[in-house]
N, CA, C and O atoms as a Tinker XYZ file with bonds, in Angstrom:
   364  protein
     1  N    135.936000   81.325000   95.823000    73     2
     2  CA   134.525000   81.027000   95.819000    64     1     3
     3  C    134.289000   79.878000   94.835000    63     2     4     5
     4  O    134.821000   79.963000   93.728000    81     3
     5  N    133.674000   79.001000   95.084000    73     3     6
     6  CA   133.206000   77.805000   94.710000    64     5     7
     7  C    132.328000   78.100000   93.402000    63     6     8     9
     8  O    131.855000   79.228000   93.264000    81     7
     9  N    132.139000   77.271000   92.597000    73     7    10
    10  CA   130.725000   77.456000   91.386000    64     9    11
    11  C    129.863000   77.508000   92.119000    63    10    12    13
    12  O    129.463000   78.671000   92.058000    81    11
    13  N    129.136000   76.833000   92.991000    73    11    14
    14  CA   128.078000   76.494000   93.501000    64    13    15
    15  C    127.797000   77.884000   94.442000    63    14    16    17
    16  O    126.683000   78.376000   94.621000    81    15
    17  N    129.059000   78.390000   94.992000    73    15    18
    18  CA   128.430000   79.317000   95.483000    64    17    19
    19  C    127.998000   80.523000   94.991000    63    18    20    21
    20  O    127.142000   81.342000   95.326000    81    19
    21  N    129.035000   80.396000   93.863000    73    19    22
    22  CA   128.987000   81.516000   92.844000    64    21    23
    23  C    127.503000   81.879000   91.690000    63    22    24    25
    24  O    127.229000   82.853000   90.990000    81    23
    25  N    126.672000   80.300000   92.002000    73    23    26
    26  CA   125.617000   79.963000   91.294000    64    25    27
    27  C    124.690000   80.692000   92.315000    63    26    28    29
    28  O    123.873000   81.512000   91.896000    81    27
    29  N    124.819000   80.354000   93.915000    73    27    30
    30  CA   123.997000   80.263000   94.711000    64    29    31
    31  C    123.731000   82.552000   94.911000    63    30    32    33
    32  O    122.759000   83.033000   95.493000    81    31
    33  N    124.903000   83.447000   94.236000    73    31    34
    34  CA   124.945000   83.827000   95.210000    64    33    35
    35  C    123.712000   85.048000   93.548000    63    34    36    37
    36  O    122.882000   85.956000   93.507000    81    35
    37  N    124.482000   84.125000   92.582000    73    35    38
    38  CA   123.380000   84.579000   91.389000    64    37    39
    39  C    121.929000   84.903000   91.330000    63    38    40    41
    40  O    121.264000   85.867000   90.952000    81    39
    41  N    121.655000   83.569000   91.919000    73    39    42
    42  CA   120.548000   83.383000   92.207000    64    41    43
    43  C    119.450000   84.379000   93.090000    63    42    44    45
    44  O    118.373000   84.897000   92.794000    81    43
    45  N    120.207000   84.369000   94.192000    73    43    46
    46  CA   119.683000   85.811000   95.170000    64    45    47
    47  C    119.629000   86.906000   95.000000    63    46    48    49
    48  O    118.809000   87.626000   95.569000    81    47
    49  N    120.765000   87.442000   93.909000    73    47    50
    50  CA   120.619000   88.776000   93.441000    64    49    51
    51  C    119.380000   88.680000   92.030000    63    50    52    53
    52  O    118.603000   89.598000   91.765000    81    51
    53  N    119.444000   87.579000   91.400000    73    51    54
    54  CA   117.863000   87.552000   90.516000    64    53    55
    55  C    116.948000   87.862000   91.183000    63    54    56    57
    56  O    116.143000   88.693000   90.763000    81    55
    57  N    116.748000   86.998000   93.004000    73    55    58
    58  CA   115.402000   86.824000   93.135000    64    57    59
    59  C    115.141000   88.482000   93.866000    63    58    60    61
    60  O    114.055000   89.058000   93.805000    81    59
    61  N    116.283000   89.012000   94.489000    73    59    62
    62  CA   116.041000   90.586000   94.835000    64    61    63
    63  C    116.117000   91.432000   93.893000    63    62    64    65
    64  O    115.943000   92.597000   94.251000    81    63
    65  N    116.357000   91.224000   92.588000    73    63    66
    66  CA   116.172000   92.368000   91.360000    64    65    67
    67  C    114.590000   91.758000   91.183000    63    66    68    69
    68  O    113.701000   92.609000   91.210000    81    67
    69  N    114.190000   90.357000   91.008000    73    67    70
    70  CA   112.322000   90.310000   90.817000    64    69    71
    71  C    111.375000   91.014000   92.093000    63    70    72    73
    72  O    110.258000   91.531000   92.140000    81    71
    73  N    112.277000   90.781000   92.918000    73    71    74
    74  CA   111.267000   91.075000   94.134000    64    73    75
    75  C    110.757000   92.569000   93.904000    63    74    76    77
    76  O    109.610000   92.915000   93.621000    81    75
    77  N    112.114000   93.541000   94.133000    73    75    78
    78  CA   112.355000   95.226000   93.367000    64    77    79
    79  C    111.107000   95.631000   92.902000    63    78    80    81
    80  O    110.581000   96.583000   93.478000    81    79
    81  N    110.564000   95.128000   92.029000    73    79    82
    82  CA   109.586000   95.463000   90.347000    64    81    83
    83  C    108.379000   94.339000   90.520000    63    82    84    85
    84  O    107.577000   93.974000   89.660000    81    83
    85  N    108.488000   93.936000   91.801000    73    83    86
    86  CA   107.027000   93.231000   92.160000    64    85    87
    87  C    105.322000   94.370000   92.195000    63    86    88    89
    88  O    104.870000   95.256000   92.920000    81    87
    89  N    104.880000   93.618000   90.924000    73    87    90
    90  CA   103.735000   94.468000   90.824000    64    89    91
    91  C    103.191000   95.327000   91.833000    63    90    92    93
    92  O    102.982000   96.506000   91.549000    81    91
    93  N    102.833000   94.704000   93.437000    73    91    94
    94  CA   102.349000   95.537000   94.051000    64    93    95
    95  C    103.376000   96.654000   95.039000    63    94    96    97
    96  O    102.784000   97.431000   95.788000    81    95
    97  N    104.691000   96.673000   94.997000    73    95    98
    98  CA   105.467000   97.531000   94.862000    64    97    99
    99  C    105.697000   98.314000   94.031000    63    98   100   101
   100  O    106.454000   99.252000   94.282000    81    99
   101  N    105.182000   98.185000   92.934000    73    99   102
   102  CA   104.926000   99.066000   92.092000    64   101   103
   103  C    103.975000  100.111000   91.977000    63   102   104   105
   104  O    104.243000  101.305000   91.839000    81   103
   105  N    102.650000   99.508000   92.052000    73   103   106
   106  CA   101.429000  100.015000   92.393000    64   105   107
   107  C    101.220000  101.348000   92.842000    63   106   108   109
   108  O    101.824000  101.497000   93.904000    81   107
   109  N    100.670000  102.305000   92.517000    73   107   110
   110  CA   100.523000  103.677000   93.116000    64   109   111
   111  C     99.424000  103.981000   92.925000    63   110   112   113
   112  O     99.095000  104.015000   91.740000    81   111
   113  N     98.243000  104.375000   94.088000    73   111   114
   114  CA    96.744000  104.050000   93.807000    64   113   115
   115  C     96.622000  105.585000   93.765000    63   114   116   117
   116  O     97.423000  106.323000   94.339000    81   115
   117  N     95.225000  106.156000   92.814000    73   115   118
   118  CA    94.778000  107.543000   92.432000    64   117   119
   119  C     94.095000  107.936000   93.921000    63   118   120   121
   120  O     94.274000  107.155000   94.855000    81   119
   121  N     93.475000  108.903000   94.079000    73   119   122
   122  CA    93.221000  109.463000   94.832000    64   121   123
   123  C     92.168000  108.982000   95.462000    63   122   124   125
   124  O     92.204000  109.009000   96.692000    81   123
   125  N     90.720000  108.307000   94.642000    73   123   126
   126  CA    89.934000  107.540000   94.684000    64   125   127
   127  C     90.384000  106.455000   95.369000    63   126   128   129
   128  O     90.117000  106.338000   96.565000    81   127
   129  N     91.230000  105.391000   94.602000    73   127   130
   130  CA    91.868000  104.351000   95.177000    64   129   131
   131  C     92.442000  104.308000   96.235000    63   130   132   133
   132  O     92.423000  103.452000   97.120000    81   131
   133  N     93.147000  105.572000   96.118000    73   131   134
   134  CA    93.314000  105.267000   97.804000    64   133   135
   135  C     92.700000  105.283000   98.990000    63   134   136   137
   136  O     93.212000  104.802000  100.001000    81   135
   137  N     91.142000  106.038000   98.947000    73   135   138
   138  CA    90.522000  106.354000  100.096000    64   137   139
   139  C     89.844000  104.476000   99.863000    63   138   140   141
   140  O     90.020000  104.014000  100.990000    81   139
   141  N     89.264000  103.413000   99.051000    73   139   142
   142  CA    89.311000  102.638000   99.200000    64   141   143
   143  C     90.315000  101.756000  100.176000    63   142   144   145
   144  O     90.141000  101.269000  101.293000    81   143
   145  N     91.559000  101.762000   99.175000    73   143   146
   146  CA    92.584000  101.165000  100.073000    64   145   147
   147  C     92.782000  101.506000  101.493000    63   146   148   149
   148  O     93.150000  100.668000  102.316000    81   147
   149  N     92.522000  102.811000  101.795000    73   147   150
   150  CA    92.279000  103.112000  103.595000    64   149   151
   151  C     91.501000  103.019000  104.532000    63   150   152   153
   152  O     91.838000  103.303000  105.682000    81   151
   153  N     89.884000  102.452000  104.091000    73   151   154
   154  CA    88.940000  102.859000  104.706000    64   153   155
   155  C     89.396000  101.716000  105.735000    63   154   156   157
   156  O     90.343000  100.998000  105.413000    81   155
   157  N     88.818000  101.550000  106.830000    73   155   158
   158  CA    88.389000  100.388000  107.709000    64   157   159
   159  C     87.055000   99.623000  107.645000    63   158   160   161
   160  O     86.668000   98.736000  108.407000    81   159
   161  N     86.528000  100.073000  106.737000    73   159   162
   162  CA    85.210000   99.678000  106.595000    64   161   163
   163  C     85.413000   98.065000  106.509000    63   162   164   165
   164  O     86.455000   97.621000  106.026000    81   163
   165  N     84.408000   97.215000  106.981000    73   163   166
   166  CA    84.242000   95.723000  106.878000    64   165   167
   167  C     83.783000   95.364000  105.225000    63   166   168   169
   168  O     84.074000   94.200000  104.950000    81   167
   169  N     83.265000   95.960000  104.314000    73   167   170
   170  CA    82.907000   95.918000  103.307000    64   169   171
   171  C     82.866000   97.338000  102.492000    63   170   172   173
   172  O     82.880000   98.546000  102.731000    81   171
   173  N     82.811000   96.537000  101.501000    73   171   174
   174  CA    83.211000   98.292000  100.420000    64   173   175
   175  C     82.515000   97.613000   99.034000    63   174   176   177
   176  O     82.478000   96.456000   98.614000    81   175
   177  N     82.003000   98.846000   98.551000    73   175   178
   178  CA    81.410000   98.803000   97.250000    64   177   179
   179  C     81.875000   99.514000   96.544000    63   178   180   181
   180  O     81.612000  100.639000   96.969000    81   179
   181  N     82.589000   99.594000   95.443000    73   179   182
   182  CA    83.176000  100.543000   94.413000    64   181   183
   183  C     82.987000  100.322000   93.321000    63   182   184   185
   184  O     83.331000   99.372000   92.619000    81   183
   185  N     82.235000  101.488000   93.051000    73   183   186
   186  CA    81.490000  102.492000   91.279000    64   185   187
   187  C     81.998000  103.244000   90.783000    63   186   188   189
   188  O     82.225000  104.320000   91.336000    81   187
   189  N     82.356000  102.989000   89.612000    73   187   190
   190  CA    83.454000  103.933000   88.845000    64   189   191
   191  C     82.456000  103.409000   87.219000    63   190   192   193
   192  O     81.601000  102.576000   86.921000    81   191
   193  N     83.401000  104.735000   86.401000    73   191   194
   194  CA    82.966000  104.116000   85.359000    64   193   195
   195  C     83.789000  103.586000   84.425000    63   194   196   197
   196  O     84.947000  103.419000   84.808000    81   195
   197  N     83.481000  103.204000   83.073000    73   195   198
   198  CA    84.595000  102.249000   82.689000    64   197   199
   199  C     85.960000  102.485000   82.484000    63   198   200   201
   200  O     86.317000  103.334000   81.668000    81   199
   201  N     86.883000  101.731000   83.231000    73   199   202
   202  CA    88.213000  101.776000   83.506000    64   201   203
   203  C     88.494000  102.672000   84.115000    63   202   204   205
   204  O     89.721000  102.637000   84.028000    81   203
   205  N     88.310000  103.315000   84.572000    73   203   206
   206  CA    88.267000  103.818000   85.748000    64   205   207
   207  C     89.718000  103.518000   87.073000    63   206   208   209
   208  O     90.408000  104.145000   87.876000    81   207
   209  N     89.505000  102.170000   86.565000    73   207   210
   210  CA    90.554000  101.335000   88.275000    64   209   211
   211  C     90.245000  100.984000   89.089000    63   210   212   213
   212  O     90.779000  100.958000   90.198000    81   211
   213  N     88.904000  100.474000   88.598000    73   211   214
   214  CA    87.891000   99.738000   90.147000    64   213   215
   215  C     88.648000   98.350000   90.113000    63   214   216   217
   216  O     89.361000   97.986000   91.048000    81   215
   217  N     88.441000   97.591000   88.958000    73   215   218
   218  CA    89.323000   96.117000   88.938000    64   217   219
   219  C     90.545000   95.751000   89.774000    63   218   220   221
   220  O     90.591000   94.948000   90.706000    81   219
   221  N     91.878000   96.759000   89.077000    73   219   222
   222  CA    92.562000   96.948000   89.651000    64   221   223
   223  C     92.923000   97.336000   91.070000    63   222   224   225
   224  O     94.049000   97.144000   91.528000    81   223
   225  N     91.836000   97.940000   91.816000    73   223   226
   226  CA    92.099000   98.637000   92.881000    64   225   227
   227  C     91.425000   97.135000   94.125000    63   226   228   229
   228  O     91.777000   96.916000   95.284000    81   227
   229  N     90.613000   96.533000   93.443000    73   227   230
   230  CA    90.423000   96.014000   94.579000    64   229   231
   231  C     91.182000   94.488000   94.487000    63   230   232   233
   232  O     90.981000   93.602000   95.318000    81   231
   233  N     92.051000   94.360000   93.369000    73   231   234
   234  CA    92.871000   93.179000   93.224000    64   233   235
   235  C     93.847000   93.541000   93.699000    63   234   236   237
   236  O     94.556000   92.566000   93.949000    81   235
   237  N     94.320000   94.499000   93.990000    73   235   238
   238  CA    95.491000   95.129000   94.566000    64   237   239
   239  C     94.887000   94.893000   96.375000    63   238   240   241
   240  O     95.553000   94.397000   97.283000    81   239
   241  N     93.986000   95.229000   96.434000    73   239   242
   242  CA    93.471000   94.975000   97.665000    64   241   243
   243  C     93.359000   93.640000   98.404000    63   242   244   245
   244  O     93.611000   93.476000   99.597000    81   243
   245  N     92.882000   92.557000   97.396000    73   243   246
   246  CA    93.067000   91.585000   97.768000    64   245   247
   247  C     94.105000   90.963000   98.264000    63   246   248   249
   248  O     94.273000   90.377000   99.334000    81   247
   249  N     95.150000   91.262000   96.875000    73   247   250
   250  CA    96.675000   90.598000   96.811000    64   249   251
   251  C     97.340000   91.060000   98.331000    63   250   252   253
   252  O     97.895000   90.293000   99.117000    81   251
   253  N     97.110000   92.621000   98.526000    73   251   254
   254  CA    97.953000   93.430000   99.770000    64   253   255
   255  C     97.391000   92.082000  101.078000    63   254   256   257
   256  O     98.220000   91.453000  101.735000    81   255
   257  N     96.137000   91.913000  101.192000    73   255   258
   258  CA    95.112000   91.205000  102.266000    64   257   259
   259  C     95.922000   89.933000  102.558000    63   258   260   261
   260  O     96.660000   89.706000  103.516000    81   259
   261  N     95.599000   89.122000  101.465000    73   259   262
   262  CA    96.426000   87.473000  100.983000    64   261   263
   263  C     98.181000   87.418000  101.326000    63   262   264   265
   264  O     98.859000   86.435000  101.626000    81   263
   265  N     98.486000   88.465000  101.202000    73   263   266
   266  CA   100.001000   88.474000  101.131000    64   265   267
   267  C    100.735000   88.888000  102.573000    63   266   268   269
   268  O    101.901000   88.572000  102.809000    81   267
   269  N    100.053000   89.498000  103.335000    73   267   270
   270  CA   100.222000   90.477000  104.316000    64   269   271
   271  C    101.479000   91.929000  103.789000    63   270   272   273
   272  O    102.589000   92.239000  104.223000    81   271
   273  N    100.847000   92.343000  102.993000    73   271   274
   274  CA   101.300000   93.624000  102.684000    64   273   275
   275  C    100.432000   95.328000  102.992000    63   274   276   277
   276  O    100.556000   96.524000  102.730000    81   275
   277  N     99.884000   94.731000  103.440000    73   275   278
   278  CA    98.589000   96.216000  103.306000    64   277   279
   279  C     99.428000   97.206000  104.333000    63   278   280   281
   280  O     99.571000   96.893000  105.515000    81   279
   281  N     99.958000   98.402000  103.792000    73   279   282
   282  CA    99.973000   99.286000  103.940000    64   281   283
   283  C     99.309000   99.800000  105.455000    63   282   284   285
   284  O     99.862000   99.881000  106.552000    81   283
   285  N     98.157000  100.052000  105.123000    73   283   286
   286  CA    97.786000  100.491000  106.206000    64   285   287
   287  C     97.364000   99.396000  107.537000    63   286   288   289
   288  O     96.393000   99.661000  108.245000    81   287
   289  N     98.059000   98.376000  107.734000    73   287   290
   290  CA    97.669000   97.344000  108.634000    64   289   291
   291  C     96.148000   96.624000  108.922000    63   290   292   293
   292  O     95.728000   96.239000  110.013000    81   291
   293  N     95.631000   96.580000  107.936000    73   291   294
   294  CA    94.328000   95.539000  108.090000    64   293   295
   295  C     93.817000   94.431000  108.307000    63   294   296   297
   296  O     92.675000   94.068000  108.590000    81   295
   297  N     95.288000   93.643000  108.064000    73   295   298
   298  CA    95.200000   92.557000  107.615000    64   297   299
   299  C     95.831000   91.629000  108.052000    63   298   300   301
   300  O     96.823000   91.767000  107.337000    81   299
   301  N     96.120000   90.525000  108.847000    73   299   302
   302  CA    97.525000   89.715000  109.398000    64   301   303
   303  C     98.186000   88.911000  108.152000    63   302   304   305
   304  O     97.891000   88.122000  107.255000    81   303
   305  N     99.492000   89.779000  108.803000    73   303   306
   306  CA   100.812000   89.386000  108.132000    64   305   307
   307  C    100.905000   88.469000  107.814000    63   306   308   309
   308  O    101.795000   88.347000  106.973000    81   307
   309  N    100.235000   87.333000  108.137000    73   307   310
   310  CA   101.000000   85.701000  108.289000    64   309   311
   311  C     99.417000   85.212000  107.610000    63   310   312   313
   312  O     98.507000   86.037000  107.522000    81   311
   313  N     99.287000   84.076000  107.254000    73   311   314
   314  CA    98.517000   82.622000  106.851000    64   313   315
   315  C     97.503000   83.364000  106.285000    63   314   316   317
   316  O     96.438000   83.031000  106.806000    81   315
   317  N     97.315000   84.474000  105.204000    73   315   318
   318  CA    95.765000   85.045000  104.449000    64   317   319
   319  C     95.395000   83.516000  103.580000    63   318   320   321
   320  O     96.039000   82.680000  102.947000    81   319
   321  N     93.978000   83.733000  103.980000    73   319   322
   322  CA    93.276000   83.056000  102.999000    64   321   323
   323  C     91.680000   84.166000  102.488000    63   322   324   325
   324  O     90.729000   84.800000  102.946000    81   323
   325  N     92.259000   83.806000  101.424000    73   323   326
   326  CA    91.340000   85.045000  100.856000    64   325   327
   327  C     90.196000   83.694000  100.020000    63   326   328   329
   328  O     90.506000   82.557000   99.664000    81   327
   329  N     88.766000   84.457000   99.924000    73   327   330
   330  CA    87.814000   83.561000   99.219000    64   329   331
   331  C     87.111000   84.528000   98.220000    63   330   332   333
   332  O     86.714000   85.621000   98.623000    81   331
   333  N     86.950000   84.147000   96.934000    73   331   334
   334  CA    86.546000   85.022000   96.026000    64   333   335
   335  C     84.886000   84.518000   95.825000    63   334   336   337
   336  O     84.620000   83.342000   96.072000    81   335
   337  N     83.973000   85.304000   95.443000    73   335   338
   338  CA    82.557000   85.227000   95.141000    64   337   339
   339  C     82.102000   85.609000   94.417000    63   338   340   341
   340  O     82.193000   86.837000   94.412000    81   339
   341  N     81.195000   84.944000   93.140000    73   339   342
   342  CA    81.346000   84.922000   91.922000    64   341   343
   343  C     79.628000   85.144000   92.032000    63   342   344   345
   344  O     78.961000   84.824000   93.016000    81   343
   345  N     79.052000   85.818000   90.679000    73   343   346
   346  CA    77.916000   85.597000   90.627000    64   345   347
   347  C     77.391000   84.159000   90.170000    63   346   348   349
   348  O     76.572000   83.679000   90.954000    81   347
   349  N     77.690000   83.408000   89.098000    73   347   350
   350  CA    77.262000   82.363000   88.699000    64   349   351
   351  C     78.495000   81.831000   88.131000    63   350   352   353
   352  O     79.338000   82.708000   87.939000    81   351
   353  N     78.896000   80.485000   87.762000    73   351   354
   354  CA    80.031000   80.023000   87.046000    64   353   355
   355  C     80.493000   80.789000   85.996000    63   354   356   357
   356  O     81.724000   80.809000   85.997000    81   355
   357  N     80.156000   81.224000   85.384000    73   355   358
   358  CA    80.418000   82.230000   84.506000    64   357   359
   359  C     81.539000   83.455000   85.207000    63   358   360   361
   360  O     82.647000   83.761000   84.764000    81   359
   361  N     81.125000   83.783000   85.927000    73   359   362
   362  CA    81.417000   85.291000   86.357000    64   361   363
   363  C     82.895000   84.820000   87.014000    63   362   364
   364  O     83.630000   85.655000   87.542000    81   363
């Protein structure tokens, strides 16, 4: 085996030990969170109180959307473009 391949083959086993421990493979949503993460609903509003895992739950939601990972199939696999909406520059 060559350096180069020996570099090349390094490399792949890094990028499948990062992939492994990729945050949203990680992720394990509460009981709450998950009926979010399942609904089919076209829109969702979620009230919790502080820290709770509202933040988290719907960035996880997003990321699953954007990425084509969602679990429960919502979302196409391929080309997400996700658009975020802010109250004022600030927010």
């Amino acid at each position: 085996m060559t350096k180069f391949q020996a570099d090349e083959i390094r490399e792949l086993q890094g990028e499948i030990r990062d992939r492994k421990v990729e945050a949203l493979r990680l992720y394990r949503p509460n009981e709450n969170q998950e009926k979010v993460h399942s609904t089919s609903a076209s829109e969702v509003i979620v009230i919790g109180g502080n820290r709770s895992g509202k933040s988290l739950c719907t960035f996880v939601e997003d990321a699953r959307a954007v990425t084509g990972q969602d679990p429960h199939g919502k979302y196409p696999k391929e080309n997400g473009i996700l658009v975020v909406v802010g109250k004022d520059w600030k927010h």
